[in-house]
N, C-alpha and C positions, 0 to 999 in steps of 0.2 A: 506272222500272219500274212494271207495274201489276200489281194484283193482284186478281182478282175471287171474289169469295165464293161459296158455292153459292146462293144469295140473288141474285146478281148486283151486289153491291154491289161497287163500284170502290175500289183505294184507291192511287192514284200517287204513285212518294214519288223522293228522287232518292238513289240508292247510288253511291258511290265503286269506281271499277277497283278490283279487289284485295276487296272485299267480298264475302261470298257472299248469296245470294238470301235465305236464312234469315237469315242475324246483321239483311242490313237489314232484315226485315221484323220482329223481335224488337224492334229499338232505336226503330223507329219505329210499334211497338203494332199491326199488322194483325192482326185475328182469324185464327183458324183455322192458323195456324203454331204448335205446340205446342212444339218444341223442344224436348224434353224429354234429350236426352243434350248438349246445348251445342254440335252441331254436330262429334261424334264418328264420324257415319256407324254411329251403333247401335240405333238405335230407330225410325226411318221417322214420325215422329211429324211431318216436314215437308215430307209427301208433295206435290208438286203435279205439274197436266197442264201440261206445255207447250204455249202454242200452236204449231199446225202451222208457221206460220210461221217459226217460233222455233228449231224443234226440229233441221235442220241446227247453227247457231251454237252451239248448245247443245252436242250431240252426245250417244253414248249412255251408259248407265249402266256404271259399272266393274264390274266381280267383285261386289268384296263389296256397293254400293249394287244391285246385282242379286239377289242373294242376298236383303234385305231387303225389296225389292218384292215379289219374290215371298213370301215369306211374312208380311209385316207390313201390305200394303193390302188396303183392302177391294176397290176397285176399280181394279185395274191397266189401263192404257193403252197404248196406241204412246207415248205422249210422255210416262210416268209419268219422274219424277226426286223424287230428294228435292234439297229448294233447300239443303242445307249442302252442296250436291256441285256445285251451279251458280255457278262466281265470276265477277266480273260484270267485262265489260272493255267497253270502247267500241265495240265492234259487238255486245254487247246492250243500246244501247240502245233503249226502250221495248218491249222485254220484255214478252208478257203473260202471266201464267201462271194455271192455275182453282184453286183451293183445293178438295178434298174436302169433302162436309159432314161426312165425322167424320176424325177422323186415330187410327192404330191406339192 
């Protein structure tokens, strides 16, 4: 998976099926995933854009991670997701996803 900063800086890491986007990106230190509810779907605090690409495999946001886009990002997208809602199977590999520069 990759993951780009608002900086543009890259950080590829490799996550296991069954992982979500957020826990890998917590265990393995990438900025700008703040994680602040552990991946509770309560706080949007691991807002990222999916790329276009991406964003079929992916699919859309549920109820309640909808509910927190909209009122918890600054800047919502077509491809806004929070990554504790994205788990990671084998047709997302290399995954790329943008990081916001602030998270709510």
């Amino acid at each position: 998976m990759i993951y780009v900063g608002s900086a543009g800086s890259e950080h590829t890491i490799d996550a296991a099926p069954g992982d979500t986007v957020m826990s890998a990106a917590v265990r393995h230190g990438v900025p700008g995933i703040v994680a602040e509810c552990g991946g509770n779907c309560s706080c949007a605090t691991c807002h990222v854009w999916v790329r276009e690409e991406f964003a079929p495999l992916v699919g859309p946001p549920g109820e309640m991670e909808e509910d927190l886009l909209d009122m918890g990002v600054s800047e919502r997208r077509d491809t806004s997701r929070l990554s504790c809602q994205i788990v990671v199977t084998d047709e997302l590999a290399g995954l790329t996803v943008d990081i916001p520069p602030e998270q709510p």
